[in-house]
C-alpha atoms as a printed R data frame, in Angstrom:
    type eleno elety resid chain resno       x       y       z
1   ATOM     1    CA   UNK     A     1 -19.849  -4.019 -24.242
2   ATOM     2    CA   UNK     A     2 -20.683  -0.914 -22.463
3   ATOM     3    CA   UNK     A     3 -19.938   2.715 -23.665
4   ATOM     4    CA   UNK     A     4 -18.126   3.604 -20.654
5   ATOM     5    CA   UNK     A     5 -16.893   0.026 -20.551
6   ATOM     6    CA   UNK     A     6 -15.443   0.271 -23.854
7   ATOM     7    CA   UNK     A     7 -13.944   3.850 -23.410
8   ATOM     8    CA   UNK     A     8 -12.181   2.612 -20.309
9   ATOM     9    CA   UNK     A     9 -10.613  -0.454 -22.031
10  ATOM    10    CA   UNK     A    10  -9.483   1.867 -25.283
11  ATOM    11    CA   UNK     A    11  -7.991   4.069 -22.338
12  ATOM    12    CA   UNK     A    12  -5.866   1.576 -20.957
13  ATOM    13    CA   UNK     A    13  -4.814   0.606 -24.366
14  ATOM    14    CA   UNK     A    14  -3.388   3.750 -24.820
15  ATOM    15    CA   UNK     A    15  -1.449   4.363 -21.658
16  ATOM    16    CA   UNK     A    16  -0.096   1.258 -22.613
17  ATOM    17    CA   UNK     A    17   1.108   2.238 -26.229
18  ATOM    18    CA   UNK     A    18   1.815   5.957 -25.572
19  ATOM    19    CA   UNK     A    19   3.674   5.517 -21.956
20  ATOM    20    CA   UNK     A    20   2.963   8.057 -18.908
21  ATOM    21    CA   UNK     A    21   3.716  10.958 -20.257
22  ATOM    22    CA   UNK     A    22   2.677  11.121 -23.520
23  ATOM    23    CA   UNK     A    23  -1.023   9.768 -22.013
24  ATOM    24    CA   UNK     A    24  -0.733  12.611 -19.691
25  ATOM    25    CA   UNK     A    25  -0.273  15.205 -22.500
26  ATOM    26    CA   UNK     A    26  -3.509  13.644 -23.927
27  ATOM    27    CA   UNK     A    27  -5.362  14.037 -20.863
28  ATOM    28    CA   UNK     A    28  -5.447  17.641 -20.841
29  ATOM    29    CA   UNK     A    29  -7.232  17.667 -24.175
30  ATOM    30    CA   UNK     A    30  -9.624  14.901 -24.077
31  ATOM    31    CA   UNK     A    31 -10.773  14.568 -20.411
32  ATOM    32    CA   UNK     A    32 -12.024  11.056 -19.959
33  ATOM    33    CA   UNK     A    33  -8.568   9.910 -20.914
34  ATOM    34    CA   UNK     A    34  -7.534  12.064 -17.712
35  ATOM    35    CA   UNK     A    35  -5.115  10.480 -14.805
36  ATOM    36    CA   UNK     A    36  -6.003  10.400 -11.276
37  ATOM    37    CA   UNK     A    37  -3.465  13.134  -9.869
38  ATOM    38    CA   UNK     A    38  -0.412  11.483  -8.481
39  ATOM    39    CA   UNK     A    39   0.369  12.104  -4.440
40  ATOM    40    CA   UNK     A    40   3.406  13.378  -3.478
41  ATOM    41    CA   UNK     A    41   3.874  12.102   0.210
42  ATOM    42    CA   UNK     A    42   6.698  13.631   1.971
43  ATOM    43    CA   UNK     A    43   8.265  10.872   3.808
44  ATOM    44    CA   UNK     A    44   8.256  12.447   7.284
45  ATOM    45    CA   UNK     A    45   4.539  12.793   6.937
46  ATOM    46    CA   UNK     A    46   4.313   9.327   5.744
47  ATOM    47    CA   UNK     A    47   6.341   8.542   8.986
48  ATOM    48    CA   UNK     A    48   4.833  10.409  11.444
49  ATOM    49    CA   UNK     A    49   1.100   8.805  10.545
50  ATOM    50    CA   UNK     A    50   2.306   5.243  11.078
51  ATOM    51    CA   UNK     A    51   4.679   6.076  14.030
52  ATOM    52    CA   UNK     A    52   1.001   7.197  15.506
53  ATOM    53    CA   UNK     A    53  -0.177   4.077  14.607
54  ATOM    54    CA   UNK     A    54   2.695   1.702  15.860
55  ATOM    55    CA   UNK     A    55   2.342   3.013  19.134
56  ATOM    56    CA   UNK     A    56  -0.962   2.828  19.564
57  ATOM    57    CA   UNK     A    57  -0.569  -1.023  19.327
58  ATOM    58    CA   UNK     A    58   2.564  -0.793  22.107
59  ATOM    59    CA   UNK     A    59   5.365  -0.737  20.186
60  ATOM    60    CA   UNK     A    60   7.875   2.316  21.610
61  ATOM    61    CA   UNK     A    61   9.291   3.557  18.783
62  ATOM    62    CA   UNK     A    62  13.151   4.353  20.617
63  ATOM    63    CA   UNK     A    63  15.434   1.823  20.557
64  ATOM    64    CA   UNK     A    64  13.259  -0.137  18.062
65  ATOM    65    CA   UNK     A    65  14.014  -1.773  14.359
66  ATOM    66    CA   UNK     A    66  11.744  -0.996  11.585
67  ATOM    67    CA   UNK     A    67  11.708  -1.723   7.893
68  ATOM    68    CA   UNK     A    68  10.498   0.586   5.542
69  ATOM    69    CA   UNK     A    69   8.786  -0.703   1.570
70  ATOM    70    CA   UNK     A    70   8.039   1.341  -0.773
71  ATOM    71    CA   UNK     A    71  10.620   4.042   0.225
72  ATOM    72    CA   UNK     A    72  10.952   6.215  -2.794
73  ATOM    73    CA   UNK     A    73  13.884   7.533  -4.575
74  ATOM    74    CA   UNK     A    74  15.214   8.656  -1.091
75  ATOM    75    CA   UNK     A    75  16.232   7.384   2.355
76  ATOM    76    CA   UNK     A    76  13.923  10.073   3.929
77  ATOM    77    CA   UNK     A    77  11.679   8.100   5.693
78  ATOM    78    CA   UNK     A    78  14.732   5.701   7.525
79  ATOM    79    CA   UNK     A    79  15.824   9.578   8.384
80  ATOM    80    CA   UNK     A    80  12.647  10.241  10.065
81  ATOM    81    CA   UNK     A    81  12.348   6.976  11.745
82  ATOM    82    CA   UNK     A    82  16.139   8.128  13.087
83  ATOM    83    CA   UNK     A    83  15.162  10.967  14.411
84  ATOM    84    CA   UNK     A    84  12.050   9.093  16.693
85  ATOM    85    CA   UNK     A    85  14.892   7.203  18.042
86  ATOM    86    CA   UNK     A    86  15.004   3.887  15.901
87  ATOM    87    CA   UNK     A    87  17.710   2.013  16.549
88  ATOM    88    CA   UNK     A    88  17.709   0.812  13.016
89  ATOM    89    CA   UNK     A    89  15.990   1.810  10.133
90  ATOM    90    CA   UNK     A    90  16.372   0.204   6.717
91  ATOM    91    CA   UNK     A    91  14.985   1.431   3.484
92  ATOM    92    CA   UNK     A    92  13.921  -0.801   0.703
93  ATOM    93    CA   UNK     A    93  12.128   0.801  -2.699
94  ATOM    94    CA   UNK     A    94  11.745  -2.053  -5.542
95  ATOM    95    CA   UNK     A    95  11.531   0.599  -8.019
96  ATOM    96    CA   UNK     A    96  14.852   1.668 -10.272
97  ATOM    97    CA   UNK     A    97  16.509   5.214  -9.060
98  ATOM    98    CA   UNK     A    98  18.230   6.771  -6.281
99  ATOM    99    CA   UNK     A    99  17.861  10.381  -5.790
100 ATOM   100    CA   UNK     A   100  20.918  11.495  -4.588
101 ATOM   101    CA   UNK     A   101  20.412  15.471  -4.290
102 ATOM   102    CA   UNK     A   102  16.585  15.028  -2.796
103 ATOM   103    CA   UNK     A   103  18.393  12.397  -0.196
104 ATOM   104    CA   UNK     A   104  20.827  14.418   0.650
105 ATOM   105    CA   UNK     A   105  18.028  17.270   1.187
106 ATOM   106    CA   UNK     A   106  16.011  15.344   3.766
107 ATOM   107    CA   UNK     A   107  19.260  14.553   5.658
108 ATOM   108    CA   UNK     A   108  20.080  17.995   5.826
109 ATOM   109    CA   UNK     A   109  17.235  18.873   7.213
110 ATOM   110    CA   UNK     A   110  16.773  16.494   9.520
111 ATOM   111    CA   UNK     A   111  20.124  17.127  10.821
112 ATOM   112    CA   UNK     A   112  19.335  20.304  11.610
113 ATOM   113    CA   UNK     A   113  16.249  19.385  13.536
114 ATOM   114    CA   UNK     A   114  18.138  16.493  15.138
115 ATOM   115    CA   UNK     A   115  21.308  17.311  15.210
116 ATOM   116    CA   UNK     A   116  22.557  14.837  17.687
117 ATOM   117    CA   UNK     A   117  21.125  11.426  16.210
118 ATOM   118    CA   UNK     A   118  23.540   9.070  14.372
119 ATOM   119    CA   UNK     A   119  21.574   9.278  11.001
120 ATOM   120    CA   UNK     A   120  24.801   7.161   9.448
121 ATOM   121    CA   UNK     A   121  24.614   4.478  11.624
122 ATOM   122    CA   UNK     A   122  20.902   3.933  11.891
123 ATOM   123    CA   UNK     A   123  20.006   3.918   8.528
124 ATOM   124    CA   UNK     A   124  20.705   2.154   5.418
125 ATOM   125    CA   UNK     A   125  19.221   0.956   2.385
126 ATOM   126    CA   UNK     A   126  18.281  -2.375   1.169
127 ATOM   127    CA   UNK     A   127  19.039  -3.544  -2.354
128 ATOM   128    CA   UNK     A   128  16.842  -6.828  -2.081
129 ATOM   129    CA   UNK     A   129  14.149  -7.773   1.102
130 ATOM   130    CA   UNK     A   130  15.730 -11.531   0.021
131 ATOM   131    CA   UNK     A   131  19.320 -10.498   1.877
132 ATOM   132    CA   UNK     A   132  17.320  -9.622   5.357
133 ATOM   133    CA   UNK     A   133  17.468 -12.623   7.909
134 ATOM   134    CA   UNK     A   134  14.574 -13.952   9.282
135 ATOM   135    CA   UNK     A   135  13.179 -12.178  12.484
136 ATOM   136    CA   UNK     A   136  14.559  -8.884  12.264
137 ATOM   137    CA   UNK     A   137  12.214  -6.350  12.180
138 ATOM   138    CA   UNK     A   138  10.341  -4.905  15.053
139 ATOM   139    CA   UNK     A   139   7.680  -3.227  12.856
140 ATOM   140    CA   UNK     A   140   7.913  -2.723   9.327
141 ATOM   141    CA   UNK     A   141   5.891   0.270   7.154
142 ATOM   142    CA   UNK     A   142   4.990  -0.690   3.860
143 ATOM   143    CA   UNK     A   143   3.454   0.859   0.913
144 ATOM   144    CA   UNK     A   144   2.895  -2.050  -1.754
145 ATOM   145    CA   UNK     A   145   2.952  -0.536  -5.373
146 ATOM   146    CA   UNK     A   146   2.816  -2.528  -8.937
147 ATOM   147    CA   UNK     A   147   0.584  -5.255  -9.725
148 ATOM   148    CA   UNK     A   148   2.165  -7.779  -7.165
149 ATOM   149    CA   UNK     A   149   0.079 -10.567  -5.307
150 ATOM   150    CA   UNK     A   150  -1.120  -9.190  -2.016
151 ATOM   151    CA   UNK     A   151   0.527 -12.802  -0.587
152 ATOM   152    CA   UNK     A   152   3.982 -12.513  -1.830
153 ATOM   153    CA   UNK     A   153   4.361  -9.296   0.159
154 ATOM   154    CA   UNK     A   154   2.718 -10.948   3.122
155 ATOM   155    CA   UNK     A   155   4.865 -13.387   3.026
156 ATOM   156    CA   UNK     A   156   8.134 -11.191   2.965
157 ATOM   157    CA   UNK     A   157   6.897  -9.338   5.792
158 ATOM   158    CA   UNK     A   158   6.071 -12.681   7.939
159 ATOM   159    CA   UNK     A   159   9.680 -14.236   7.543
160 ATOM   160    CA   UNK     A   160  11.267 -10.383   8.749
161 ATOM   161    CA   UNK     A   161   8.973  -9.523  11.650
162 ATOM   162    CA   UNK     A   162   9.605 -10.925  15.340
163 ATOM   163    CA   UNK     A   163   6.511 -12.445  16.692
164 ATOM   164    CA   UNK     A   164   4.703 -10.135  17.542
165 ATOM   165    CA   UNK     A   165   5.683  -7.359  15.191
166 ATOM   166    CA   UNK     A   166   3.587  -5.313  13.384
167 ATOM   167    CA   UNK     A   167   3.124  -3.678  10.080
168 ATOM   168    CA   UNK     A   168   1.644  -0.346   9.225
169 ATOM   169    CA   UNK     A   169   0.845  -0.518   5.349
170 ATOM   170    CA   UNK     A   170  -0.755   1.879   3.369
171 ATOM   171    CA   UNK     A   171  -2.786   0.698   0.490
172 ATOM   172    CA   UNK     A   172  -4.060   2.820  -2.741
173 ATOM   173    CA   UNK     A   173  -6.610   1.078  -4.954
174 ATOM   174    CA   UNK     A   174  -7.979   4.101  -7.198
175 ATOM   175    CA   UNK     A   175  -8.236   3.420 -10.777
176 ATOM   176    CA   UNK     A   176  -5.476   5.786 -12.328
177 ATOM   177    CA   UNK     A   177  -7.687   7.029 -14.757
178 ATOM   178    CA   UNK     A   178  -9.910   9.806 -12.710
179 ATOM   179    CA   UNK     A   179 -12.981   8.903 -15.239
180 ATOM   180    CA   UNK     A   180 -13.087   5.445 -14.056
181 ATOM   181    CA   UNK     A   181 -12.618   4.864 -10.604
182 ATOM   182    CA   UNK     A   182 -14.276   1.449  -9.914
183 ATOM   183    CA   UNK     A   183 -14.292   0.138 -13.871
184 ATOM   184    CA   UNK     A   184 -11.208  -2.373 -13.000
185 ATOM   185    CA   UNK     A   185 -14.260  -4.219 -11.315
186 ATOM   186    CA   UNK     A   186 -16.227  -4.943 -14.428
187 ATOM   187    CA   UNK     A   187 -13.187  -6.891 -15.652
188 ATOM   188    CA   UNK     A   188 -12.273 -10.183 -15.024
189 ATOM   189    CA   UNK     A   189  -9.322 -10.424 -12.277
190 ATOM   190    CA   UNK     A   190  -7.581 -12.532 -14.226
191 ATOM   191    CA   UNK     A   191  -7.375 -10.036 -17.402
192 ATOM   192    CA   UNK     A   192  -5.150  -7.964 -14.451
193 ATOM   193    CA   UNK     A   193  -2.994 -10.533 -13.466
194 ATOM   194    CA   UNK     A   194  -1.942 -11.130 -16.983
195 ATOM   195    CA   UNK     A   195  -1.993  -7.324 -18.925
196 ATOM   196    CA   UNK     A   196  -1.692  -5.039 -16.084
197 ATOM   197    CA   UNK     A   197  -1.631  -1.282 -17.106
198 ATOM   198    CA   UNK     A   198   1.113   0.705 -16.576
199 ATOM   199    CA   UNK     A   199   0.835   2.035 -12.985
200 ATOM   200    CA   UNK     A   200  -1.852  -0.028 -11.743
201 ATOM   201    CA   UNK     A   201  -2.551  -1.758  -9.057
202 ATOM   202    CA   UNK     A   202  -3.385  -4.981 -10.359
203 ATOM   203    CA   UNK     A   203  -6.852  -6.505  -9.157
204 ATOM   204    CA   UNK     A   204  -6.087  -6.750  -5.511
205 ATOM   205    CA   UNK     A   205  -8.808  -4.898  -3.429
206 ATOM   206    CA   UNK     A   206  -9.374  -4.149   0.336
207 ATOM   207    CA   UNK     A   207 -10.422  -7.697   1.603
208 ATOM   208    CA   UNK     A   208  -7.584  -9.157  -0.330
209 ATOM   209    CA   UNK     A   209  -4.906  -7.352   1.456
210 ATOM   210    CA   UNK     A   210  -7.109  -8.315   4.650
211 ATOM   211    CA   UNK     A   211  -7.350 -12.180   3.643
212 ATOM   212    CA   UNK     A   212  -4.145 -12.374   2.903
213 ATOM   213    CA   UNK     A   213  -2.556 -10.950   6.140
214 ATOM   214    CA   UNK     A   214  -5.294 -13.234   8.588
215 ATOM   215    CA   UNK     A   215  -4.065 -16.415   6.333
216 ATOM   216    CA   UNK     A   216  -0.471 -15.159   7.740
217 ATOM   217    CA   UNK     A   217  -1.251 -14.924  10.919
218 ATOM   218    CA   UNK     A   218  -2.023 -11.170  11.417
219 ATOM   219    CA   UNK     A   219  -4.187  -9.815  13.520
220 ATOM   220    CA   UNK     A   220  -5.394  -6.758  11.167
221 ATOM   221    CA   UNK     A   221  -7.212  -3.174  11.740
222 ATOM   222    CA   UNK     A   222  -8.418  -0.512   9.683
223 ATOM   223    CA   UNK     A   223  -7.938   2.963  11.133
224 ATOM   224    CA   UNK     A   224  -8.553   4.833   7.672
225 ATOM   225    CA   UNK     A   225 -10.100   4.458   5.150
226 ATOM   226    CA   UNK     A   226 -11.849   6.366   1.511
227 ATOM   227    CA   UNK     A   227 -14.201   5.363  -0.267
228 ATOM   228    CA   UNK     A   228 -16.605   6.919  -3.165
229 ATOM   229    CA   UNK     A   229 -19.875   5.272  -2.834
230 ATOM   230    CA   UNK     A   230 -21.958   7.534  -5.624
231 ATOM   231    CA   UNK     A   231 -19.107   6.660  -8.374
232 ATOM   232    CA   UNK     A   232 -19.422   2.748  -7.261
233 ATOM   233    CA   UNK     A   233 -22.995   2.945  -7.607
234 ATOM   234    CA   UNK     A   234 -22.580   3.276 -11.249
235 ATOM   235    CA   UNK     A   235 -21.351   0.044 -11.457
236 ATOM   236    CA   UNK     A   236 -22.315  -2.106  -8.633
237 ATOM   237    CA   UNK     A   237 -24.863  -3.707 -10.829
238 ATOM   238    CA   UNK     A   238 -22.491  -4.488 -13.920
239 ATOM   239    CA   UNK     A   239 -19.753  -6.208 -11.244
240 ATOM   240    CA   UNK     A   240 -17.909  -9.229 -13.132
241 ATOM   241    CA   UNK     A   241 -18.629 -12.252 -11.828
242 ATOM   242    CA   UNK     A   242 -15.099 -12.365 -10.144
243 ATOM   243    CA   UNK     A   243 -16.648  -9.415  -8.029
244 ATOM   244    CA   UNK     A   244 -19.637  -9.868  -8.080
245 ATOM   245    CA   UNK     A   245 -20.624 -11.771  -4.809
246 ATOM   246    CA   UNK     A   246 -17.835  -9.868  -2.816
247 ATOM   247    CA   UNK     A   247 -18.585  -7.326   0.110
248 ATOM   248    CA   UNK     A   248 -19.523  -3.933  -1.948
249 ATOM   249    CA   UNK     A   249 -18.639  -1.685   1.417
250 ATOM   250    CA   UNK     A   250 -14.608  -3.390   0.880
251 ATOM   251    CA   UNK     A   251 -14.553  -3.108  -3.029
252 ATOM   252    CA   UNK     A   252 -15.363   0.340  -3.436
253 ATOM   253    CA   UNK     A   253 -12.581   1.319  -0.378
254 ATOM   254    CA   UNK     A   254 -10.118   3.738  -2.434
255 ATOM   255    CA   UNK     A   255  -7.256   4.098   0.052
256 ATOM   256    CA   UNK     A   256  -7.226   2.243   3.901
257 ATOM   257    CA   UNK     A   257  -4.503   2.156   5.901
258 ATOM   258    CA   UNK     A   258  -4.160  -1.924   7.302
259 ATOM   259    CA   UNK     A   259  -2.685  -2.055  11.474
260 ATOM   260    CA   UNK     A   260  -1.510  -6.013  11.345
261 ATOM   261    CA   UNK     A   261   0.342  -7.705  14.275
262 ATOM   262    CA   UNK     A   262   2.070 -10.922  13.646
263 ATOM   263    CA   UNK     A   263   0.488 -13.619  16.192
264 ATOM   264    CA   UNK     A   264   3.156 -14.717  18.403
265 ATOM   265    CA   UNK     A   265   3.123 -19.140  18.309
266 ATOM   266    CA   UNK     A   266   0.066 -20.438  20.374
267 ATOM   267    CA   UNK     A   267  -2.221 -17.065  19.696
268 ATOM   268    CA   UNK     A   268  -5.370 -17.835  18.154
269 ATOM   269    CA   UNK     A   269  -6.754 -17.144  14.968
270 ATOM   270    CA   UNK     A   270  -9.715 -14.020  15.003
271 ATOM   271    CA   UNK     A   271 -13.157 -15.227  14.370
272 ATOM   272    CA   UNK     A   272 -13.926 -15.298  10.723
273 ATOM   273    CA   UNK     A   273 -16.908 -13.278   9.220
274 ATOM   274    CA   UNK     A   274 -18.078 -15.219   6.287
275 ATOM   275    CA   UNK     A   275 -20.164 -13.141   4.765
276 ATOM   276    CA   UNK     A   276 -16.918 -10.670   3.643
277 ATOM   277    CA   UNK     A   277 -16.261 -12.321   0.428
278 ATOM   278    CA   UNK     A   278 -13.109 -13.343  -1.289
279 ATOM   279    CA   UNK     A   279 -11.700 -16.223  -0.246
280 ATOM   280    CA   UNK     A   280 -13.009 -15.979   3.398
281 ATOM   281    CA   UNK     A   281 -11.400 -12.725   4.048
282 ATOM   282    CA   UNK     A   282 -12.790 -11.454   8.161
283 ATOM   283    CA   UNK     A   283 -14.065  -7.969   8.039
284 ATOM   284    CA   UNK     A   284 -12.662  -5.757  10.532
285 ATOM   285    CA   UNK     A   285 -14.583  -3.182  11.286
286 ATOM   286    CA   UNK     A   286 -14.054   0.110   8.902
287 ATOM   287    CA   UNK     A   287 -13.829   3.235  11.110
288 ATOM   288    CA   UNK     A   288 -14.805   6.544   9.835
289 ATOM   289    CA   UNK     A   289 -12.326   8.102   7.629
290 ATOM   290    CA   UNK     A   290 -10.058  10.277   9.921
């Protein structure tokens, strides 16, 4: 096994024996076991950058009903959505904890800026996406987090959406350990599915998020997107074989944001570039990080 290889695998070990903090503490004194900085969003940022994005596909944001995964602690983002003029916006975080001082924060300040919207009829939370009827959503903005398959969230966000609804979902695949950005790749995927690190990402990448949405029925973009192609070079010739033969331009993407709009019945399917990888995943065409 490689050095780095190795020290990467003995990292993840230890997050997983020592917990988040106690690794963290760690990381300050031995720096390869230091973690990528976590990014504190504030939900009405979040919200503003896919608002932008929603309506650049058509959909007016007044009047409308959106969903919104991967919340946070907070209702802050249903808030913002409010305040564009949603008719309804629901807030959903899988993730234990409700932060009821920082929630009532963001409503207090969005009352103030908006003091005339209806903040406590437009917006509520969501214990469990399994209790929303089919067809409900206008547009939803997600924010997948844990290890999940890329198709069980796809397939949540199919059976909400109207035909013709679309989904604004932000996507982070960094490696949480800053030393080792791309070094998930030189596993097998499988080793992810089954012992997934404490605050990864599981093995998903770029093109499975794509493939998955196309096998939906999407139609899918990609406005933004990072990537750090001097840090994949360092392993693009030690790929596992799971990786291996997959588009190198999609693997070493670090964060996109994915535009998808649900098909209505009769649409037809995007042509299919078949040289993307995966399990016949298209490849849009990745703009310049904006």
């Amino acid at each position: 096994m490689d050095r780095d290889l190795l020290g990467y695998v003995v990292a993840r070990r230890l997050r997983a024996l020592l917990g988040e903090e106690r690794f963290a503490r760690l990381g300050r004194i031995v720096p390869q076991f230091r973690l990528e900085p976590a990014q504190a969003l504030d939900p009405f940022t979040v919200v503003d950058a896919a608002v932008l994005q929603l309506t650049r596909q058509g959909l007016a944001i007044p009047g409308a009903s959106l969903l919104v995964i991967g919340c946070g602690p907070t209702n802050g983002a249903g808030y913002a959505l409010a305040a564009h003029g949603a008719a309804r916006a629901v807030c959903h975080d899988s993730r234990p904890g409700f932060d009821v001082g920082a929630d009532a924060k963001h409503l207090a300040a969005m009352t103030t800026m908006h003091p005339k919207v209806k903040y406590a009829v437009s917006v509520a939370r969501a214990a469990r996406l399994a209790d929303i009827p089919d067809a409900f959503f206008d547009a939803v903005i997600a924010e997948p987090a844990g290890p999940g398959e890329p198709r069980e969230m796809v397939a949540i966000l199919r059976r909400v959406l109207r035909p013709g609804g679309v989904v604004v979902t932000c996507v982070d695949f960094r490696e949480p350990l800053s030393r080792y950005p791309y070094h998930r790749l030189l596993l097998s995927g499988r080793a992810g599915k089954r012992r997934p690190a404490p605050g990864e990402r599981g093995p998903w990448r770029c093109d499975d998020h794509i493939s998955a949405l196309t096998a939906a029925g999407f139609d899918v973009t990609v406005p933004f997107y990072e990537s750090d192609p001097e840090a994949f070079a360092q392993v693009a010739g030690r790929l596992h074989p799971d990786y291996r033969d997959r588009d190198h331009g999609l693997l070493a993407v670090t964060r996109a944001t994915l535009v998808a709009c649900l098909r209505r019945p009769g649409e037809a399917l995007p042509p299919l570039d078949s040289s993307a990888g995966g399990d016949n995943p298209p490849r849009p065409p990745l703009t310049d990080a904006q």
